[in-house]
C-alpha positions in Angstrom: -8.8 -84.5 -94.5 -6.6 -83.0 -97.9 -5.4 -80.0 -97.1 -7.0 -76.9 -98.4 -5.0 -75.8 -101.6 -3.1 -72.5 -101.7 -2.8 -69.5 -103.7 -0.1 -66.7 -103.9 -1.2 -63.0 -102.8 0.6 -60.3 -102.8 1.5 -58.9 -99.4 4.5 -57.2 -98.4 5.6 -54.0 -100.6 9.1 -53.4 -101.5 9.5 -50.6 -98.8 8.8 -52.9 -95.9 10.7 -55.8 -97.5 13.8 -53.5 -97.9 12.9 -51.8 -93.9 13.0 -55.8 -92.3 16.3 -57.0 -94.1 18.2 -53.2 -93.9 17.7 -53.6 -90.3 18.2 -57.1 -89.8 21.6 -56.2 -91.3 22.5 -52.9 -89.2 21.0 -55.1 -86.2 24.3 -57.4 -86.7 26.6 -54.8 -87.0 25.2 -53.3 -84.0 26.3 -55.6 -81.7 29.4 -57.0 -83.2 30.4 -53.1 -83.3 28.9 -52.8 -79.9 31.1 -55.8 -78.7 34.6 -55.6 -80.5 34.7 -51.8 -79.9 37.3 -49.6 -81.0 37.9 -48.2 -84.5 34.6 -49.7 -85.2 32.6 -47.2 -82.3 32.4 -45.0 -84.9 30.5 -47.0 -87.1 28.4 -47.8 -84.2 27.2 -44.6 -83.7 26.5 -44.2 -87.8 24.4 -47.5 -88.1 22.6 -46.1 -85.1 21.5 -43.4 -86.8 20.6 -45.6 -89.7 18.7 -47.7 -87.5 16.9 -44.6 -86.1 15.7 -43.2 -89.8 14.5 -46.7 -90.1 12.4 -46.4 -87.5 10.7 -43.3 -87.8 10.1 -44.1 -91.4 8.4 -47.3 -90.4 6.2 -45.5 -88.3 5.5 -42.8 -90.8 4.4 -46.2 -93.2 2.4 -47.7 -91.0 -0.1 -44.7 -91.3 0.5 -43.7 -95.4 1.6 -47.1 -96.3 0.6 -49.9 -98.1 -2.7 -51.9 -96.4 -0.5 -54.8 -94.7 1.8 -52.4 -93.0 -0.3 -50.2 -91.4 -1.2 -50.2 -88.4 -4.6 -49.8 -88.8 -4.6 -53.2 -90.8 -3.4 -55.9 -88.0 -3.6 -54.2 -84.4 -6.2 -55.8 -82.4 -6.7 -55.6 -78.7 -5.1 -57.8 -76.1 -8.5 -60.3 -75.7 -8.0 -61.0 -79.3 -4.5 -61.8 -79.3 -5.0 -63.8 -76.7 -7.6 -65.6 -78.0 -5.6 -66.4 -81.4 -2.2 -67.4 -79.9 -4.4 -69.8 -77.8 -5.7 -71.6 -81.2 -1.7 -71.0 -82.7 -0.9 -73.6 -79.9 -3.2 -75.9 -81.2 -2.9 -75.3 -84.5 -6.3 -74.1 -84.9 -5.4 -70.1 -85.7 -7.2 -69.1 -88.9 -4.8 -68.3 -91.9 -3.6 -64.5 -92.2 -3.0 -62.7 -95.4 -0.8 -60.1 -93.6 0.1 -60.1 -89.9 -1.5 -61.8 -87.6 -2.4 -60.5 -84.2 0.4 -61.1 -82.3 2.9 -60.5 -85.2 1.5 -57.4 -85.0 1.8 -56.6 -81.5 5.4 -57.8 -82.3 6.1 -55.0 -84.7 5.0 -52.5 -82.3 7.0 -54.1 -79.6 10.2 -54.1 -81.8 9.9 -50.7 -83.1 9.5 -49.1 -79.4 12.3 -51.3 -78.3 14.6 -50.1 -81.2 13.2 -46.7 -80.7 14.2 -46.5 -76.9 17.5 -48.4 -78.5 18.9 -45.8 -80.5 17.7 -42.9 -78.6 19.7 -43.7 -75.7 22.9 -44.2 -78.3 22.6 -40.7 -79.1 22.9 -39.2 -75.3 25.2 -42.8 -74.4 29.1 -43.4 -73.8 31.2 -46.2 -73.3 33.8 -44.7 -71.1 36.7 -45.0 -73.7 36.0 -41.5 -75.5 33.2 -42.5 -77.4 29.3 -40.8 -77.2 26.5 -40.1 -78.5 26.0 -36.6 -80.4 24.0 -35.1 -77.9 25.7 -36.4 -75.1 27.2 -33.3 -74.1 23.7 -32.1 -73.8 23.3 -33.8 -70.5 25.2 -34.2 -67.5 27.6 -36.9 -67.3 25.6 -38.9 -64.1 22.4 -38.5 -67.1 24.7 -40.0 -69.6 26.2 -43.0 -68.0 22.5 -44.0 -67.1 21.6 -43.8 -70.4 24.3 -45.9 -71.3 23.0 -48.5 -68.8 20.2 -48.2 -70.3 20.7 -48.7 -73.9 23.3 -51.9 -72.5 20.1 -53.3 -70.8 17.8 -52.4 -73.4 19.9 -54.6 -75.9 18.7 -57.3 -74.2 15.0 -57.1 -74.4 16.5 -56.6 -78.5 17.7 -59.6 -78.8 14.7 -61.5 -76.8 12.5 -59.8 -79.1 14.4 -60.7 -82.2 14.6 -64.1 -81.0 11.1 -64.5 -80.4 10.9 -63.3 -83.9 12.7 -65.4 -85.4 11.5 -68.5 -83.3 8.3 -67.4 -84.2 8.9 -67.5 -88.0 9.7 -70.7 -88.0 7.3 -72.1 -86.1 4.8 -71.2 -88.8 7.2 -72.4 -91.3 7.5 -75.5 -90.0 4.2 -76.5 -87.9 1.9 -74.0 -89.7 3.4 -74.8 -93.3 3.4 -70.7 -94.3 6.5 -69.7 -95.0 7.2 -66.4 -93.9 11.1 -65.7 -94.7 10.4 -66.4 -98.0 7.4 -64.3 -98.2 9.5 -61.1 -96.5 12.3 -61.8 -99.7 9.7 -62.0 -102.6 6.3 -60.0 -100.8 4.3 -63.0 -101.9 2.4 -65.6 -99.3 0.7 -68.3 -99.9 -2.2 -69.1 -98.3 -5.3 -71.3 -97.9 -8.2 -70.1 -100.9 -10.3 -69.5 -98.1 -8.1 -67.0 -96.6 -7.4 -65.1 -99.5 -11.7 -64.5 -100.7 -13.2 -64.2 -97.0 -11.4 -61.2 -95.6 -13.5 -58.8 -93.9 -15.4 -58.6 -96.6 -18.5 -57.7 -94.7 -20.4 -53.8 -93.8 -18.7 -51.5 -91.8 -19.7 -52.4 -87.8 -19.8 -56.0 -88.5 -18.0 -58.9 -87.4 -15.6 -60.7 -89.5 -17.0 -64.0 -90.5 -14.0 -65.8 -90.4 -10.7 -63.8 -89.8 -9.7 -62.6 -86.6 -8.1 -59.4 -87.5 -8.6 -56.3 -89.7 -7.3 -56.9 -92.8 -9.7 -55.2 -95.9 -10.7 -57.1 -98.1 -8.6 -55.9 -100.8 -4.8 -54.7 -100.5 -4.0 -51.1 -101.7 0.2 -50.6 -102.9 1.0 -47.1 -101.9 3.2 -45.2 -104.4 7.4 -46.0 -104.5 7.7 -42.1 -104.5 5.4 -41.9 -101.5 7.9 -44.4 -99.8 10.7 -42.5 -100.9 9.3 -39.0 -99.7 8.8 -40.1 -96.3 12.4 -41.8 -96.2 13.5 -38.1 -96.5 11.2 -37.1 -94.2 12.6 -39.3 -91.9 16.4 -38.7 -92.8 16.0 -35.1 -92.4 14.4 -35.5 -88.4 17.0 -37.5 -87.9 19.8 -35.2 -89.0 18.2 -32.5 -87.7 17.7 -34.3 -84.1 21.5 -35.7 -84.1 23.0 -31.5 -85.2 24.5 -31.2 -81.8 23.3 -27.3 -81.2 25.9 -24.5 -81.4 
């Protein structure tokens, strides 16, 4: 049987392109800060906080955002993922515009574990003189758990990063849909089927063919939107890391 030919949609917006490959980079430097130590703590602690404003802008986006990175668009409950990385196994998984299920369920996972990540940092030493703003805050028996923490916590990181990655390109390769490329340039391609029957059926319904919740047309929220809640999400973060007087 041909394959089913493809056409190019639009997906990812320029504020979650520049979120995945901002952090990817900070994510590096992380842990070869984390592991060489030294002068380079310093700059530890700042990408941490970078990482932070990351995050809480990438949840403040995946409520005001564009349709493919909110929430709202690709969570589905467990049954479904399930039921969809059963058929990714055998190939069988119906084409996604935006995420599917369980790269959805992955986003949420990476965002609480980067969460948990830097919020540890900021209470956190290493024993050599250097800590986290409001590590003073706490008692030192606090600290150094939180320090365990956030060293165990890297771990379930990286796993999840792998799986990420892994999981990329597995649909790269296997599935034939190339996500890297589509997180550089915000455009898939996908089957012509996927891109005319999505969702587009009344309100209460079951999708006919796709087995999440995308609309069946994508909405671009405002660049200035993006940009005001980047300040929003500077400005907690400053205001969180001000050790109190």
């Amino acid at each position: 049987m041909p394959q089913e030919a493809r056409v190019a949609v639009k997906v990812w917006d320029l504020p979650v392109r520049l979120f995945h490959w901002i952090l990817v980079l900070l994510l590096v430097f992380q842990y070869m800060s984390g592991k060489i130590g030294g002068g380079l703590m310093a700059w530890h602690v700042y990408s941490g906080y970078g990482v932070l404003v990351l995050v809480v802008f990438r949840i403040l986006w995946g409520f005001a955002g564009s349709t493919h990175a909110r929430f709202a668009s690709f969570l589905v409950g467990p049954a479904a993922a399930l039921r969809f990385a059963s058929r990714l196994i055998s190939r069988q998984a119906v084409p996604q515009v935006g995420y599917n299920p369980l790269g959805g369920w992955m986003v949420v996972a990476l965002l609480i574990s980067l969460a948990l990540q830097a919020t540890s940092g900021l209470f956190a030493n290493d024993a050599l003189g250097t800590e986290g703003p409001l590590a003073a805050l706490v008692p030192l028996e606090v600290s150094d758990r939180l320090s365990l923490f956030h060293r165990w916590n890297l771990k379930v990181v990286l796993v999840l990063a792998g799986v990420h990655v892994t999981a990329s390109l597995y649909h790269w390769l296997a599935m034939k849909d190339d996500l890297i490329v589509a997180m550089f340039t915000g455009v898939k391609r996908v089957p012509e089927s996927a891109a005319h029957e999505r969702r587009d059926v009344r309100r209460g319904e079951s999708p006919r063919r796709v087995a999440s919740r995308e609309n069946a047309s994508a909405y671009f929220a405002s660049s200035w939107r993006a940009l005001a809640l980047f300040v929003v999400a500077l400005a907690v973060v400053y205001l969180i890391v001000q050790r109190p007087v």
